[in-house]
N, CA, C and O atoms as a Tinker XYZ file with bonds, in Angstrom:
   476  protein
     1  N      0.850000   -1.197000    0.000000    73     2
     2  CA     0.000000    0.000000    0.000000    64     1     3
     3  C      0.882000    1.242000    0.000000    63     2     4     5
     4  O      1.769000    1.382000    0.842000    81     3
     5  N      0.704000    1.893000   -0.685000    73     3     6
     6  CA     1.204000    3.746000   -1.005000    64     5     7
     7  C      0.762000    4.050000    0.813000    63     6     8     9
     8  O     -0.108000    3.628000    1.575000    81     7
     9  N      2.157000    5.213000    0.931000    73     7    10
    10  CA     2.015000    5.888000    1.794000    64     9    11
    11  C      1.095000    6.875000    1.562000    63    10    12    13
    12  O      0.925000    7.474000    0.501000    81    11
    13  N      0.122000    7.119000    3.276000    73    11    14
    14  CA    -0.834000    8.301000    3.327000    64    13    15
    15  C     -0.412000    9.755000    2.562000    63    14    16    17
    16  O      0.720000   10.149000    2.840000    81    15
    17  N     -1.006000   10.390000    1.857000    73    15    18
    18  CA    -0.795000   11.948000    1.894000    64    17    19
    19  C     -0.779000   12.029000    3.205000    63    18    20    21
    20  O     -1.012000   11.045000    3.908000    81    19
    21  N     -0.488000   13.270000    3.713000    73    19    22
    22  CA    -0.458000   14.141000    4.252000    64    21    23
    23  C     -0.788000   15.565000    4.490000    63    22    24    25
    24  O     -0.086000   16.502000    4.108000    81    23
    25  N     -1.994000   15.680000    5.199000    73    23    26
    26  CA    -2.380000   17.180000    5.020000    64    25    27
    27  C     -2.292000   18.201000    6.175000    63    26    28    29
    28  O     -2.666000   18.033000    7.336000    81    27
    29  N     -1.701000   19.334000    5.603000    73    27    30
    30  CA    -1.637000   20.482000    6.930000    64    29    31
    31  C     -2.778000   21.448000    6.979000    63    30    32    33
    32  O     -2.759000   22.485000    6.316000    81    31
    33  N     -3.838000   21.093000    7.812000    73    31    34
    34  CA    -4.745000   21.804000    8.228000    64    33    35
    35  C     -4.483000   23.572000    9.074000    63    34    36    37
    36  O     -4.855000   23.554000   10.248000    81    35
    37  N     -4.216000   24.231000    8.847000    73    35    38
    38  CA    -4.165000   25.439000    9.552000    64    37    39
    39  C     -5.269000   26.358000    9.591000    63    38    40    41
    40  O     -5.605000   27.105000    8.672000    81    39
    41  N     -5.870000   26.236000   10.845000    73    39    42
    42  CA    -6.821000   27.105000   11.120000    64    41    43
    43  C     -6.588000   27.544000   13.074000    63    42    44    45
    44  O     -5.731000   27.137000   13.858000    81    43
    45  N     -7.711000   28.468000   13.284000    73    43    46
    46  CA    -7.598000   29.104000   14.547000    64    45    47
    47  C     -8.841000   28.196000   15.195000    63    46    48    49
    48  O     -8.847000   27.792000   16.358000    81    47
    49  N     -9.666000   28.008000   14.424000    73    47    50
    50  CA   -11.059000   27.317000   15.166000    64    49    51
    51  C    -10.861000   25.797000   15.484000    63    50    52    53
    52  O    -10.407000   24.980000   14.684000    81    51
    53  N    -11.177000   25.590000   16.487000    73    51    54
    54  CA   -10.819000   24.260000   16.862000    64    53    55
    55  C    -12.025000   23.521000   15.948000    63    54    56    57
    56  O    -11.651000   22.619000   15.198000    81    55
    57  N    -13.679000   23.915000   15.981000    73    55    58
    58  CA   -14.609000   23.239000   15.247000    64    57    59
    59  C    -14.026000   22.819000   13.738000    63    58    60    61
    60  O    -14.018000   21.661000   13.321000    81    59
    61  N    -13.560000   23.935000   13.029000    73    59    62
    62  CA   -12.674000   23.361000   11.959000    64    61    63
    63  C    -11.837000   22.158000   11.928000    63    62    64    65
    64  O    -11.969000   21.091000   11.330000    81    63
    65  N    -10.849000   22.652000   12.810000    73    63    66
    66  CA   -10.020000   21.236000   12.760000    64    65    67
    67  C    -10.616000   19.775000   12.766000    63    66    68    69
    68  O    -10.312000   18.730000   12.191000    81    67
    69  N    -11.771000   20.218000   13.825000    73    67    70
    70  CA   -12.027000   18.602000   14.253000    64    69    71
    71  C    -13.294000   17.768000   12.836000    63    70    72    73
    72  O    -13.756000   16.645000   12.630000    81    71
    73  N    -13.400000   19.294000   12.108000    73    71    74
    74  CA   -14.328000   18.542000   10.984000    64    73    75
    75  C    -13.660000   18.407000    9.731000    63    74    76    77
    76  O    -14.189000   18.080000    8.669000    81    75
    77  N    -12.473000   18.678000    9.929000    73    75    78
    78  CA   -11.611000   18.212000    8.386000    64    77    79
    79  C    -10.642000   17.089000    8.954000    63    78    80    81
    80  O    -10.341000   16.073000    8.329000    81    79
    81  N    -10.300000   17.340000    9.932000    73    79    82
    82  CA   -10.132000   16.215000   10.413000    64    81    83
    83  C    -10.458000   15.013000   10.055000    63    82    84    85
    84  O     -9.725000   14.176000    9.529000    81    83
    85  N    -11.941000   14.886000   10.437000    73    83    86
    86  CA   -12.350000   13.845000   10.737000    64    85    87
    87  C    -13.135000   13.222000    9.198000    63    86    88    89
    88  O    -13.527000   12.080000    8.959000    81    87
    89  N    -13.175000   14.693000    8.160000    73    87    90
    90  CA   -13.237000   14.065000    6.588000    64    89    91
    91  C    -12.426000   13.606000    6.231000    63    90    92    93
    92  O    -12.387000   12.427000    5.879000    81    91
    93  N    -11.097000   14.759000    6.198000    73    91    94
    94  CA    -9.954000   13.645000    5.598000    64    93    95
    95  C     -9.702000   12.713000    5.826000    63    94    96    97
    96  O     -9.232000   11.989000    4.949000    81    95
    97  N     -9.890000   12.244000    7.154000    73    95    98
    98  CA    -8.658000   11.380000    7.767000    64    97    99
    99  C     -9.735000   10.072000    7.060000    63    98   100   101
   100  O     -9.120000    9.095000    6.634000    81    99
   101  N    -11.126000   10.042000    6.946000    73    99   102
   102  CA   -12.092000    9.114000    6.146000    64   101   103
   103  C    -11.596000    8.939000    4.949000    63   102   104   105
   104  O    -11.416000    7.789000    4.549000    81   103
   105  N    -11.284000   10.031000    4.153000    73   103   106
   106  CA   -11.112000    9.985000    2.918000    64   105   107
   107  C     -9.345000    9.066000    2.774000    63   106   108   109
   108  O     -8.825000    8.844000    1.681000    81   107
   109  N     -8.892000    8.787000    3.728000    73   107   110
   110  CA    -7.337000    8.377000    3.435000    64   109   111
   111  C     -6.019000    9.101000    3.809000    63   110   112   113
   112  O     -4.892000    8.626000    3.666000    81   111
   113  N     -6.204000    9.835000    4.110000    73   111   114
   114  CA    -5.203000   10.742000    4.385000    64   113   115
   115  C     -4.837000   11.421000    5.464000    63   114   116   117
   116  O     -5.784000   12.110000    5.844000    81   115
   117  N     -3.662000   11.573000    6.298000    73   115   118
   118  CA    -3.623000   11.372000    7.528000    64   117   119
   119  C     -3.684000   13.670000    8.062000    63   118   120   121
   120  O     -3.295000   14.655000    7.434000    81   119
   121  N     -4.016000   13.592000    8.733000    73   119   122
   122  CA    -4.237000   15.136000    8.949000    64   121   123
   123  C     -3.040000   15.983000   10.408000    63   122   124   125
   124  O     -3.084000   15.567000   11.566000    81   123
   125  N     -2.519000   16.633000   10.163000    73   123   126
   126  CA    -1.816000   17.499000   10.676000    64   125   127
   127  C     -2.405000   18.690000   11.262000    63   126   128   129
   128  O     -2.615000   19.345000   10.242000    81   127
   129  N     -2.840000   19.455000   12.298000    73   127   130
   130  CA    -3.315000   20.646000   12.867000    64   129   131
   131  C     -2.265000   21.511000   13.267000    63   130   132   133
   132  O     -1.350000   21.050000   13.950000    81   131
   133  N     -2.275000   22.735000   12.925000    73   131   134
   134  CA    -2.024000   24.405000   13.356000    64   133   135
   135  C     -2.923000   25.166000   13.657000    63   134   136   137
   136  O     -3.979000   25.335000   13.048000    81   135
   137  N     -2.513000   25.744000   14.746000    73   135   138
   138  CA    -3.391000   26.750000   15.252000    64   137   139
   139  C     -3.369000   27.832000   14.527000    63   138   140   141
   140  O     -4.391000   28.397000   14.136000    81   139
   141  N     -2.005000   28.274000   14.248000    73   139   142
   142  CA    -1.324000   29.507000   14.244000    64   141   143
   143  C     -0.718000   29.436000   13.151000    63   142   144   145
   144  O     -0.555000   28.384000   12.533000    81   143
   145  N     -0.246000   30.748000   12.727000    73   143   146
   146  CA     0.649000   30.809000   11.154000    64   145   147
   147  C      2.165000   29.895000   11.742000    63   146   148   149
   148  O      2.615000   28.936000   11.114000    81   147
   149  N      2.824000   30.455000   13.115000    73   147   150
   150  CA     4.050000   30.023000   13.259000    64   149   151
   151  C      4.049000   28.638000   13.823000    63   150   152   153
   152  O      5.067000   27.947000   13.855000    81   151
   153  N      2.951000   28.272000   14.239000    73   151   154
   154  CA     2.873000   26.833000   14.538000    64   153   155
   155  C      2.795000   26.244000   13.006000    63   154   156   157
   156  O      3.707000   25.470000   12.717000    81   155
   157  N      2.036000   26.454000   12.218000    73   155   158
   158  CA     1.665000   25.566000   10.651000    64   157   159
   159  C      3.356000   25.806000   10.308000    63   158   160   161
   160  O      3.919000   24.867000   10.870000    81   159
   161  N      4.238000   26.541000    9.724000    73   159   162
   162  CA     5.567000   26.984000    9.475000    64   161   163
   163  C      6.435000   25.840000   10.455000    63   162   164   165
   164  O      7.378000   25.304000    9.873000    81   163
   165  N      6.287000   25.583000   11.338000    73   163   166
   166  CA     7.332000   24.499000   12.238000    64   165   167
   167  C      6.693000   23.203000   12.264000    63   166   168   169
   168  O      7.294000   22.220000   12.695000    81   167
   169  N      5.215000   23.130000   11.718000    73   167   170
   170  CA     4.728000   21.956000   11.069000    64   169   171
   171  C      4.806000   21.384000    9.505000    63   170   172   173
   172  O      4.773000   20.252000    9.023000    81   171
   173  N      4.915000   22.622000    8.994000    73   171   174
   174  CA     5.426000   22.270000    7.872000    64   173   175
   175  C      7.146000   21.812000    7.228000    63   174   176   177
   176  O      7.512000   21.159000    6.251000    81   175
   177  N      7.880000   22.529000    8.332000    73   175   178
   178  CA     9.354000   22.382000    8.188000    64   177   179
   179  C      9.287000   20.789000    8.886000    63   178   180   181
   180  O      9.999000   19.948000    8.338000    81   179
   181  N      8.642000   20.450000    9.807000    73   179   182
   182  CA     8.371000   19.121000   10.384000    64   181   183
   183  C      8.128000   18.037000   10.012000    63   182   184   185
   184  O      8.823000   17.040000   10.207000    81   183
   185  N      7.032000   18.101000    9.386000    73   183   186
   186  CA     6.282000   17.558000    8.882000    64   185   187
   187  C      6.472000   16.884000    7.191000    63   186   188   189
   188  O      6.283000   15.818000    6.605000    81   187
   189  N      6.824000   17.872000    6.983000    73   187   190
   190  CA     6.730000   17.768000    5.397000    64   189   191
   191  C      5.152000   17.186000    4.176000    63   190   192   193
   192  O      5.022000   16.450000    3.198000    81   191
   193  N      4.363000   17.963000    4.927000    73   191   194
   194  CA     3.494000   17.625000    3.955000    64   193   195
   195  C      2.899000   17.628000    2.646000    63   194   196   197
   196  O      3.466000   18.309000    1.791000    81   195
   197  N      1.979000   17.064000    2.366000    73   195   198
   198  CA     1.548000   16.708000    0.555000    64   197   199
   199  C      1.158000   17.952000    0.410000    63   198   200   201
   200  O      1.932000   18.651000   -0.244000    81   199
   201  N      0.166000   18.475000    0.826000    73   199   202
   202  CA    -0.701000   19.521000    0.517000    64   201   203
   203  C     -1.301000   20.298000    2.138000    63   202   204   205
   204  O     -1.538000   19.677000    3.174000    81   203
   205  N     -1.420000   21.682000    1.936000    73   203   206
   206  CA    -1.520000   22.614000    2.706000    64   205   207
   207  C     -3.471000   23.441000    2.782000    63   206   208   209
   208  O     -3.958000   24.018000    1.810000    81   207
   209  N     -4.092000   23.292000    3.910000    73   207   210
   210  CA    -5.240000   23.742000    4.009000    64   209   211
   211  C     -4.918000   24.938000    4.846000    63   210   212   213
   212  O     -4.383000   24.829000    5.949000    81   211
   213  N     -5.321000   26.315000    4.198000    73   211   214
   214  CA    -4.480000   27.520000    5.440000    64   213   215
   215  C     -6.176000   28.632000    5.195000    63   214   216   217
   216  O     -6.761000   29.054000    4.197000    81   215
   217  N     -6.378000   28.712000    6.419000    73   215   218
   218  CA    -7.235000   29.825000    6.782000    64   217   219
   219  C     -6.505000   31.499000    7.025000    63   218   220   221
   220  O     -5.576000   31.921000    7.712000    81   219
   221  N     -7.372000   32.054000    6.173000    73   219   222
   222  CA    -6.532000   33.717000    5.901000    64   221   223
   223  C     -6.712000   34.499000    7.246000    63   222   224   225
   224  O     -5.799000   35.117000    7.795000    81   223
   225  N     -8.358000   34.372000    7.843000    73   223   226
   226  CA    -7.984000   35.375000    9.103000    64   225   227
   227  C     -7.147000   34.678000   10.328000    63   226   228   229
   228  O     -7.535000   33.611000   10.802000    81   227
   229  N     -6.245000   35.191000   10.702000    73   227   230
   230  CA    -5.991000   34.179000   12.111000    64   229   231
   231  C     -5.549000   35.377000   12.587000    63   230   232   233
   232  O     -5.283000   36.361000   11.898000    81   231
   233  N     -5.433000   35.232000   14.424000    73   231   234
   234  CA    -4.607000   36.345000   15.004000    64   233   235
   235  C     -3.119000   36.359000   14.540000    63   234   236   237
   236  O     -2.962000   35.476000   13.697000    81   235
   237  N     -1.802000   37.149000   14.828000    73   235   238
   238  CA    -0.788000   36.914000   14.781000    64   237   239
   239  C     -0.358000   37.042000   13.483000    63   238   240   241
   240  O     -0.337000   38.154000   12.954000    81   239
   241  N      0.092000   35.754000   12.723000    73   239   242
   242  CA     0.680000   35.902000   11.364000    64   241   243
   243  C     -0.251000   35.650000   10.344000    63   242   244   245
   244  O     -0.645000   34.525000   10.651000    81   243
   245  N     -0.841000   35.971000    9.349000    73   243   246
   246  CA    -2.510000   35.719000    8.646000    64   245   247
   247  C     -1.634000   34.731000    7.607000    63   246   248   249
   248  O     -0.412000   34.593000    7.551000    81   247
   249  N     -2.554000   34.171000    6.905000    73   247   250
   250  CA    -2.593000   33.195000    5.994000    64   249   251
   251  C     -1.412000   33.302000    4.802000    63   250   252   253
   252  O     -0.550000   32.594000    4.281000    81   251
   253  N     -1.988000   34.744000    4.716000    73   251   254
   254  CA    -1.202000   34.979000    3.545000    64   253   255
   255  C      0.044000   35.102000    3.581000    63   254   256   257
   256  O      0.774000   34.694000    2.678000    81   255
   257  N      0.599000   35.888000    5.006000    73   255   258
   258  CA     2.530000   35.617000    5.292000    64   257   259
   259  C      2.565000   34.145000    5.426000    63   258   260   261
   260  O      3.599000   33.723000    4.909000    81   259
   261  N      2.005000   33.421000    5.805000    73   259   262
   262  CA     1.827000   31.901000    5.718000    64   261   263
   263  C      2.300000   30.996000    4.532000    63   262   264   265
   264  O      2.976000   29.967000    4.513000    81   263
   265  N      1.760000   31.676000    3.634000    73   263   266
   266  CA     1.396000   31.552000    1.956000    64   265   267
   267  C      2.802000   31.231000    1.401000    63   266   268   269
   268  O      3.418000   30.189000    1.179000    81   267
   269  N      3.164000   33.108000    1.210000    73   267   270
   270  CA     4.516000   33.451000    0.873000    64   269   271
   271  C      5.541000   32.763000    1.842000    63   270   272   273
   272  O      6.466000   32.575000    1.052000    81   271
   273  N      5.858000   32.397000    2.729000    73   271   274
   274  CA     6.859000   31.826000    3.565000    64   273   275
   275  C      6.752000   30.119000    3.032000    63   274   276   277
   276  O      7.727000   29.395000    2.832000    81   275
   277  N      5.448000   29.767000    2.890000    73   275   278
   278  CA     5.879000   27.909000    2.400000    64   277   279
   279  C      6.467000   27.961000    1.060000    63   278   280   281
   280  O      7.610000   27.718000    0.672000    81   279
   281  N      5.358000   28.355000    0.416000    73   279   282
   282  CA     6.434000   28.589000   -0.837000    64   281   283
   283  C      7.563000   29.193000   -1.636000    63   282   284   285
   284  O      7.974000   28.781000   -2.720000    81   283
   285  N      8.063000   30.360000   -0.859000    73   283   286
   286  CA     9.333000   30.005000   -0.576000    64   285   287
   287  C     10.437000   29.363000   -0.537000    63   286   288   289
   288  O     11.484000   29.389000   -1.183000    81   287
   289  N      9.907000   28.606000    0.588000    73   287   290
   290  CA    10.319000   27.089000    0.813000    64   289   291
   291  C     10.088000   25.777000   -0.261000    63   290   292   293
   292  O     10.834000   24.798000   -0.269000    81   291
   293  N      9.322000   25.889000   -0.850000    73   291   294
   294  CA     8.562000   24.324000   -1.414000    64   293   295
   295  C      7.462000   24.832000   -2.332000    63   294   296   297
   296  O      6.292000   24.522000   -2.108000    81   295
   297  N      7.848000   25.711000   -3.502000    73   295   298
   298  CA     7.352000   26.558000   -4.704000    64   297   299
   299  C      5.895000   25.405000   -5.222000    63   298   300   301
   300  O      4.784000   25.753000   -5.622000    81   299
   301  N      6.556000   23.688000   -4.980000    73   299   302
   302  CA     5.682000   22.961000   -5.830000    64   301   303
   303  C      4.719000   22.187000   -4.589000    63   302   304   305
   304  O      4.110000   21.135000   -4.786000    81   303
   305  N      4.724000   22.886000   -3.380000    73   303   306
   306  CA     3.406000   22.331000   -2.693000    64   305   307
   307  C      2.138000   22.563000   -3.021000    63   306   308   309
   308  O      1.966000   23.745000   -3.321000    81   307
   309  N      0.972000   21.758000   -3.096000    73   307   310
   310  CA    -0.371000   22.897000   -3.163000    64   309   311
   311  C     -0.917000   23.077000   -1.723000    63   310   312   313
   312  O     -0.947000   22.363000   -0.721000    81   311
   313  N     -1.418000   24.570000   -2.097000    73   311   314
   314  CA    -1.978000   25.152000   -0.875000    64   313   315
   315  C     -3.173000   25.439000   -1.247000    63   314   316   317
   316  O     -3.324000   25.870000   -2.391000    81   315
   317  N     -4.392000   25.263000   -0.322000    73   315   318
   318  CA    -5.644000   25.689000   -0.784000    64   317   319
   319  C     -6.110000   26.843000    0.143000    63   318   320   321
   320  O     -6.717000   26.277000    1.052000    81   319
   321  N     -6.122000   27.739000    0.291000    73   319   322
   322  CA    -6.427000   28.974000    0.848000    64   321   323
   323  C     -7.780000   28.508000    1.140000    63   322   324   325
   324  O     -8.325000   27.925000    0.202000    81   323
   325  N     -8.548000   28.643000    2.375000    73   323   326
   326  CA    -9.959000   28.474000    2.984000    64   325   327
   327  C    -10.025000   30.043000    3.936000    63   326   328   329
   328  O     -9.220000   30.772000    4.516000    81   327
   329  N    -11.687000   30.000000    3.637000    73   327   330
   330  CA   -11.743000   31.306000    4.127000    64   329   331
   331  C    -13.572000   31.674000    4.345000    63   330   332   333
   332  O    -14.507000   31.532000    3.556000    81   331
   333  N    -13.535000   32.096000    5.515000    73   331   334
   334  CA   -15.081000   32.122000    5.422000    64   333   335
   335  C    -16.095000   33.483000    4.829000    63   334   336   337
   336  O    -17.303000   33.690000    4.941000    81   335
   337  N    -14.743000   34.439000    4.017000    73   335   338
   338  CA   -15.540000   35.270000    3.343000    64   337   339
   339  C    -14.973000   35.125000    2.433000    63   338   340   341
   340  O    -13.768000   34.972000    2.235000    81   339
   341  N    -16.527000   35.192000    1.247000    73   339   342
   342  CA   -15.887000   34.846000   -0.137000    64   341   343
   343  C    -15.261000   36.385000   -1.284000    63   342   344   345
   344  O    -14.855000   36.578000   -2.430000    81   343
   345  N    -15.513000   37.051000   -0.186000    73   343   346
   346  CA   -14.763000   38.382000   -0.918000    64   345   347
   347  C    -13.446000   38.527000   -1.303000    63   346   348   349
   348  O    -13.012000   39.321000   -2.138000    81   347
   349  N    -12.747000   37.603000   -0.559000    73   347   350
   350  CA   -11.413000   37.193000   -0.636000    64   349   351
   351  C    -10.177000   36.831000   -2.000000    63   350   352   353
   352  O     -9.097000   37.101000   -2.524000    81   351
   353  N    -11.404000   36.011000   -1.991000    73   351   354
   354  CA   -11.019000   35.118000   -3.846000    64   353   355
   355  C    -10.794000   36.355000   -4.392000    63   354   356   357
   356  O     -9.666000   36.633000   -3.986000    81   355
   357  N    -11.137000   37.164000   -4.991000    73   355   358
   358  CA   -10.461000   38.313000   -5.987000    64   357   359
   359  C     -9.870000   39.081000   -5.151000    63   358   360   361
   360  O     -9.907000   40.210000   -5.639000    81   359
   361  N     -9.419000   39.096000   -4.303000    73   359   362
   362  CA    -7.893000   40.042000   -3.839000    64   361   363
   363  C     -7.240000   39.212000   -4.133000    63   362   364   365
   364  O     -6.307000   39.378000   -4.919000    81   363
   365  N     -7.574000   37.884000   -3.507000    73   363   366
   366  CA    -6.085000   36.678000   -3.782000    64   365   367
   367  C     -6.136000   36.388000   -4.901000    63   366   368   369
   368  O     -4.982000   35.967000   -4.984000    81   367
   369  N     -6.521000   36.261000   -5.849000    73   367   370
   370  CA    -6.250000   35.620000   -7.219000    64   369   371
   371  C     -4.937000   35.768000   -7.705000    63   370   372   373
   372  O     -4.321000   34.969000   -8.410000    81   371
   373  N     -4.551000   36.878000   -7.263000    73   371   374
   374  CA    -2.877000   36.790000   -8.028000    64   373   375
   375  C     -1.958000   36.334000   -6.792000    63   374   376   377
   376  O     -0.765000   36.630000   -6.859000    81   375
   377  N     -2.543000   35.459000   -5.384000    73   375   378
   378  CA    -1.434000   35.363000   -4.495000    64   377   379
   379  C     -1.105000   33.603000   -5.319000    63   378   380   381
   380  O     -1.691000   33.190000   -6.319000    81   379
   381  N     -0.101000   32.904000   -4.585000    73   379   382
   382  CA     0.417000   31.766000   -5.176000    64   381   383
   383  C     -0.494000   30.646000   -4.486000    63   382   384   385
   384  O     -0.042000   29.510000   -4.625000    81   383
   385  N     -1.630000   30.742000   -3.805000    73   383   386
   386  CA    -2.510000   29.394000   -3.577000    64   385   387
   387  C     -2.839000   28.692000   -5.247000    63   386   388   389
   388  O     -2.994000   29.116000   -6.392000    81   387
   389  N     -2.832000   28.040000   -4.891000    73   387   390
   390  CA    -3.494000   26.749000   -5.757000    64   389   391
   391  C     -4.769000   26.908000   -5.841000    63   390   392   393
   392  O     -5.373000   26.593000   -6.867000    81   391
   393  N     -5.446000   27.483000   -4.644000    73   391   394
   394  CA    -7.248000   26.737000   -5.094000    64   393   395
   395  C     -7.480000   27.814000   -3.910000    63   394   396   397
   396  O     -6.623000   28.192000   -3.112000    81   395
   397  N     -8.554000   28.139000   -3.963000    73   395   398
   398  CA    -9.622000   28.791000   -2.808000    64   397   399
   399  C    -10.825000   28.284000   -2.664000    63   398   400   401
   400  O    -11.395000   27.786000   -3.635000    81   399
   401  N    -11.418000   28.329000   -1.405000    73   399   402
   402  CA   -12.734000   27.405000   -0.908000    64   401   403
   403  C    -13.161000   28.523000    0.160000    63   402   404   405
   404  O    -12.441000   29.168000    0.923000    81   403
   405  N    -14.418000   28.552000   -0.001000    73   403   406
   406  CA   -15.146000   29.075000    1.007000    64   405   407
   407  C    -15.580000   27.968000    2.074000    63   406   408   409
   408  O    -15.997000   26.835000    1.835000    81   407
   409  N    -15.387000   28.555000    3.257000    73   407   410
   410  CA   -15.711000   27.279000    4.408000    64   409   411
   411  C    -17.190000   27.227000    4.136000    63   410   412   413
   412  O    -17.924000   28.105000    3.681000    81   411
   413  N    -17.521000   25.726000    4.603000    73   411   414
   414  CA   -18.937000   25.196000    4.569000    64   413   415
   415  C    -19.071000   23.940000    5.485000    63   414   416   417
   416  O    -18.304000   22.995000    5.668000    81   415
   417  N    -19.853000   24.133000    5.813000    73   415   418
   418  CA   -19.607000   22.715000    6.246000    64   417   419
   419  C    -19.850000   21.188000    5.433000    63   418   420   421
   420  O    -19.512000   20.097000    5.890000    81   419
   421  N    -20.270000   21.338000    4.614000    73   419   422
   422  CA   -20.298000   20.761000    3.030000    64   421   423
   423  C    -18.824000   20.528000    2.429000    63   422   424   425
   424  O    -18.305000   21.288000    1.611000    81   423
   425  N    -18.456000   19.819000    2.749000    73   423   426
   426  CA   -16.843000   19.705000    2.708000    64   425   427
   427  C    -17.024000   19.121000    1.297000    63   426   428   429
   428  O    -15.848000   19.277000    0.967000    81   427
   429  N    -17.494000   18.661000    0.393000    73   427   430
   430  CA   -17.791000   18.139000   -0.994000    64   429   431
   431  C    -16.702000   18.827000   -1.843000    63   430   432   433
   432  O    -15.982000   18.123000   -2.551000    81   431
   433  N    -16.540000   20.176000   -1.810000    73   431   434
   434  CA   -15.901000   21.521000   -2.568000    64   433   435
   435  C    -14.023000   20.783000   -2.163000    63   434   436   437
   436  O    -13.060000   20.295000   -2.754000    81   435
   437  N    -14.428000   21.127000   -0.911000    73   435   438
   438  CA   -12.853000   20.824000   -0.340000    64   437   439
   439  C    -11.950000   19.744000   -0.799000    63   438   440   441
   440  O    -10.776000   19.776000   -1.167000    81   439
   441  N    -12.983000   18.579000   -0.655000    73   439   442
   442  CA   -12.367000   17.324000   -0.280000    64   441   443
   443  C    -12.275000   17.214000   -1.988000    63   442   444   445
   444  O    -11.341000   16.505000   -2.365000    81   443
   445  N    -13.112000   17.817000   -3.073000    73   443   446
   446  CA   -12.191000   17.484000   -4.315000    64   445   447
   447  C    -11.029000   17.914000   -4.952000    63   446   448   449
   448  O    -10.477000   17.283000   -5.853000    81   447
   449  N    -10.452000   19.531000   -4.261000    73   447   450
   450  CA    -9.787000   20.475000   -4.773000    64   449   451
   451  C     -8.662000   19.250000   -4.038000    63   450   452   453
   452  O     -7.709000   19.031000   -4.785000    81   451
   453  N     -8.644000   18.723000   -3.181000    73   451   454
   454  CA    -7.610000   17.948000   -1.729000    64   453   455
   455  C     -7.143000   16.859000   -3.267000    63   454   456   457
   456  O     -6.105000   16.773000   -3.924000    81   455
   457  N     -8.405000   16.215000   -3.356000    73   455   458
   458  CA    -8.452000   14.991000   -4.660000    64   457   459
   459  C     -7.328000   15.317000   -6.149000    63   458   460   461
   460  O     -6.384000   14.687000   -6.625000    81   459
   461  N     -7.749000   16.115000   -6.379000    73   459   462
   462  CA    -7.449000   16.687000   -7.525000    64   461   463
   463  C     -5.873000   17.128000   -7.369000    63   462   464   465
   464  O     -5.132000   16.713000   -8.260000    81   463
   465  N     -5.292000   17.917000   -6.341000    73   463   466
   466  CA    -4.083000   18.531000   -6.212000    64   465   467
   467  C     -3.263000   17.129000   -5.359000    63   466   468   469
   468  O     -2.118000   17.581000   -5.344000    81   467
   469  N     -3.202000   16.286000   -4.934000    73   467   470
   470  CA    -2.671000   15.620000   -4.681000    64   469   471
   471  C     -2.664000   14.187000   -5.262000    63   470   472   473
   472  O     -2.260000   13.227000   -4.606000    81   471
   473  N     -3.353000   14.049000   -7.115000    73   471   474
   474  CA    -3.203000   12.990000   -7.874000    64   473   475
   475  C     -1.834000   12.881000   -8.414000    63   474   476
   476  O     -1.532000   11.938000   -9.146000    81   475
């Protein structure tokens, strides 16, 4: 059997975590949590994961220094920018995410962009 992906969940809400969590980890793939921009950054240098789930508002360091600092690092990770306002998507369109998702709890959206960037 192929080793699990690996996904880095970064968000501030714990309800988040525990519901992508508990999709992915169904769907096959083993899940990683950050609270924080500098916690996801020492999980990602850690960790080394497949693909990156990063929420834009957080206290402290926001998504987007988040963004620019992995890739940086690892130009060919995908990152899917999540965000619970969809006003977002056209400021970011020219940042380097891969994909944007509006949170839902309808994880359907998510869990294919996850599918798709990590074939």
């Amino acid at each position: 059997m192929s080793e699990k992906k690996k996904i880095l969940v970064v968000d501030d809400e714990d309800s988040i975590h525990l519901l992508y969590k508990e999709e992915l980890e169904e769907e096959g793939y083993v899940v990683i949590s950050a609270m924080s921009g500098e916690e996801a950054l020492k999980a990602f240098d850690d960790q080394m994961p497949d693909l990156v789930i990063l929420d834009i508002n957080m206290p402290g360091m926001n998504g987007i220094e988040v963004l620019r600092q992995m890739k940086e690092k690892r130009p060919d990770i995908p990152v899917i920018l999540s965000s619970a306002y969809p006003e977002y998507k056209q400021d970011l369109a020219s940042w380097a995410s891969d994909d944007y998702i509006v949170k839902s709890f309808n994880l359907d959206e998510l869990k294919a962009s996850v599918k798709k960037h990590l074939k």
